[in-house]
N, C-alpha and C positions, 0 to 999 in steps of 0.2 A: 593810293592808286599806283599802280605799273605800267609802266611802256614796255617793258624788258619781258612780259612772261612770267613775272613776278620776283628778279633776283634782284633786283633791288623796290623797295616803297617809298615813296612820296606821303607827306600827310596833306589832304585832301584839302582841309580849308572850311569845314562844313559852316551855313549860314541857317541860321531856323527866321523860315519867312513870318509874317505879320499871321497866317492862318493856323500857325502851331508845325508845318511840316519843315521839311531841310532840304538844301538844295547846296548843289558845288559845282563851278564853272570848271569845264574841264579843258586845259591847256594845253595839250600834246607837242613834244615835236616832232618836225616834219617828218622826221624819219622813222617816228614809229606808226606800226601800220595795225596795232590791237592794244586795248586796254584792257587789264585786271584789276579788278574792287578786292577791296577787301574792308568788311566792317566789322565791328565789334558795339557790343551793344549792354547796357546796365540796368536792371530798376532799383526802385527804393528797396528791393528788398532783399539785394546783393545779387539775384541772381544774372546770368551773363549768359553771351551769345556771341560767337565767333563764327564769321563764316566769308570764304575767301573764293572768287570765282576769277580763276583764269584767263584771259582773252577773252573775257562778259559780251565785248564786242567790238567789228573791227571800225578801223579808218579810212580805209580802202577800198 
């Protein structure tokens, strides 16, 4: 994730709960006032998935 708009990335932390999904606590500092995601994604069968969204939403 990003505070910045995305010029610098953080790696997220991801945890896979007890029901099979993912969750990540998100810890901002105070001074930023949007966050961007960005994930990337694999199967068994190599194929992939990139997809990067901008100030996804804000804090403010």
């Amino acid at each position: 994730m990003s505070y910045d708009g995305g010029s610098r990335w953080i790696p997220a932390g991801l945890r896979r709960t007890a029901d099979g999904t993912w969750t990540v606590d998100v810890k901002a500092p105070k001074s930023a006032e949007h966050v961007s995601l960005r994930a990337t994604a694999k199967d068994d069968a190599g194929n992939t998935v990139n997809q990067t969204v901008v100030r996804a939403y804000s804090l403010k």
